[in-house]
C-alpha positions in Angstrom: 112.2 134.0 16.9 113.3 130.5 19.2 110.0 131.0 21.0 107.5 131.2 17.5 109.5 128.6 16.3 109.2 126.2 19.1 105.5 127.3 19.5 105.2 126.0 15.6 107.3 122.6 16.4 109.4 123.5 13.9 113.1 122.5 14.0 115.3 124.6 11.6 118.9 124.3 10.8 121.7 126.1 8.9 125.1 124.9 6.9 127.6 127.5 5.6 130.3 126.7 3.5 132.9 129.1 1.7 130.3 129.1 -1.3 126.9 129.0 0.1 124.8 129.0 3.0 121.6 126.4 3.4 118.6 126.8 5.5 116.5 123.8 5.8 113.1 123.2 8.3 111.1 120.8 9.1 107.6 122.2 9.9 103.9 120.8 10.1 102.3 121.5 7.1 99.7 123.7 8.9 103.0 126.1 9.8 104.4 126.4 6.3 103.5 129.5 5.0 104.7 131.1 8.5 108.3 129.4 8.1 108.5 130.4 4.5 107.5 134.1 5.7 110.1 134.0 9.0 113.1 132.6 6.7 112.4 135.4 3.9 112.5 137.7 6.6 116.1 136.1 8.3 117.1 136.1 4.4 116.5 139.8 3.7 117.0 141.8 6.4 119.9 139.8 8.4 121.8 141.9 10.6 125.7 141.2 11.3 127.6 141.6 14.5 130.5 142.8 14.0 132.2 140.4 16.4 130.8 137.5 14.8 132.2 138.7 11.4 135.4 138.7 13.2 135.3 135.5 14.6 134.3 134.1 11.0 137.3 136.0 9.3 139.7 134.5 12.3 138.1 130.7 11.5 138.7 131.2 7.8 142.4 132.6 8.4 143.0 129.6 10.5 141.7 126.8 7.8 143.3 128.7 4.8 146.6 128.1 6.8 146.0 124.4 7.8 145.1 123.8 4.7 
């Protein structure tokens, strides 16, 4: 997905919080139906590592306790 993006100049980020997770782009105009199609697509059919999940569960262990 890095290389179709970078071929579309498009520069995409993501923000999770304990309630919600935001995906913004910013994409030429000519590239917007593509970037709507490739975030539906990351939306709906997301696959989780399973150590990832368990580095996500350790970081939110550790904040519950500082805070």
């Amino acid at each position: 997905m890095t290389d179709v993006l970078d071929y579309m100049g498009a520069s995409v980020s993501t923000t999770t919080s304990r309630d919600l997770i935001v995906y913004s782009a910013e994409i030429l105009r000519e590239h917007v139906d593509k970037m709507v199609m490739l975030l539906a697509e990351t939306i709906q059919q997301c696959k989780f590592d399973a150590k990832e999940i368990e580095e996500q569960i350790s970081t939110l262990e550790y904040d519950y306790e500082v805070h």
